[in-house]
C-alpha positions in Angstrom: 109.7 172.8 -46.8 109.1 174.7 -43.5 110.4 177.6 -42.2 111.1 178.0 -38.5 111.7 181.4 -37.7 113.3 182.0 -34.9 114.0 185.3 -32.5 117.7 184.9 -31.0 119.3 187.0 -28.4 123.0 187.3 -27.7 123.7 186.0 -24.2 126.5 188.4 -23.4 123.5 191.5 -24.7 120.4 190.1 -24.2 118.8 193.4 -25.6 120.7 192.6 -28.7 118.7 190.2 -30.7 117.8 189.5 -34.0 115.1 187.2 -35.9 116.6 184.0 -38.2 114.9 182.0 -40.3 116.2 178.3 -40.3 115.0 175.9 -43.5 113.4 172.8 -42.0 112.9 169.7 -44.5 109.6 168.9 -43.1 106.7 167.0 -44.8 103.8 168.6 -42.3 101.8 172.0 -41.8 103.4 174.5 -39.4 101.4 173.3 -36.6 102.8 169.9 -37.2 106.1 171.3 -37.5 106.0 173.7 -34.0 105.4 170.2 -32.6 108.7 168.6 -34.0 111.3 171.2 -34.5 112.7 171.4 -30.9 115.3 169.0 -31.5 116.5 170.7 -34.3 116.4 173.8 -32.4 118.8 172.0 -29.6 121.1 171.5 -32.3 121.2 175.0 -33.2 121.4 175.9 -29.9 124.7 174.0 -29.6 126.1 175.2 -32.8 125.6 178.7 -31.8 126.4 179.0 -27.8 126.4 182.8 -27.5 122.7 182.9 -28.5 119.7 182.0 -26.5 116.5 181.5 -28.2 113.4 183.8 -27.0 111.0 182.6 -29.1 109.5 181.1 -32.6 107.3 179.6 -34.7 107.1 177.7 -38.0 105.5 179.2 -41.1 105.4 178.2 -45.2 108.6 180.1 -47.0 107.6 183.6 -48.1 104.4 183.9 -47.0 105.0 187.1 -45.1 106.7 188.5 -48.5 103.7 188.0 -50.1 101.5 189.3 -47.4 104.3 192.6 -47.3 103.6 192.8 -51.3 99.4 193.2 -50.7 99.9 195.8 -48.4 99.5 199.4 -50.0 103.0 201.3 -50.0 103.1 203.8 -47.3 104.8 207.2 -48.5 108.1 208.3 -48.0 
């Protein structure tokens, strides 16, 4: 599984946008995927009209929670 994460912007406020992370059953490496995923991005495109997509990428599933959990805490 391959996660495409994906910055959206409202097209009625494009200064209001927000990050989403869409599961994509996909058998290859992110690169691989970044390669594929923009028909599935065209679908969510039409399921959501009042967003535009500004940008994205694919990654593995939680690897940025794992590289959040390495990093030292910073103090309150």
């Amino acid at each position: 599984m391959i996660e495409i994460i994906v910055t959206v912007c409202a097209l009625a406020q494009p200064t209001q946008c927000e990050e989403q992370h869409l599961q994509f059953a996909f058998g290859g490496s992110p690169r691989q995927c970044a390669m594929n995923a923009q028909p599935y991005l065209a679908q969510w495109l039409n399921e959501h009209p009042k967003w535009s997509i500004v940008r994205w990428h694919c990654d593995v599933p939680r690897r940025q929670e794992k590289a959040d959990a390495r990093r030292p805490a910073r103090p309150a």
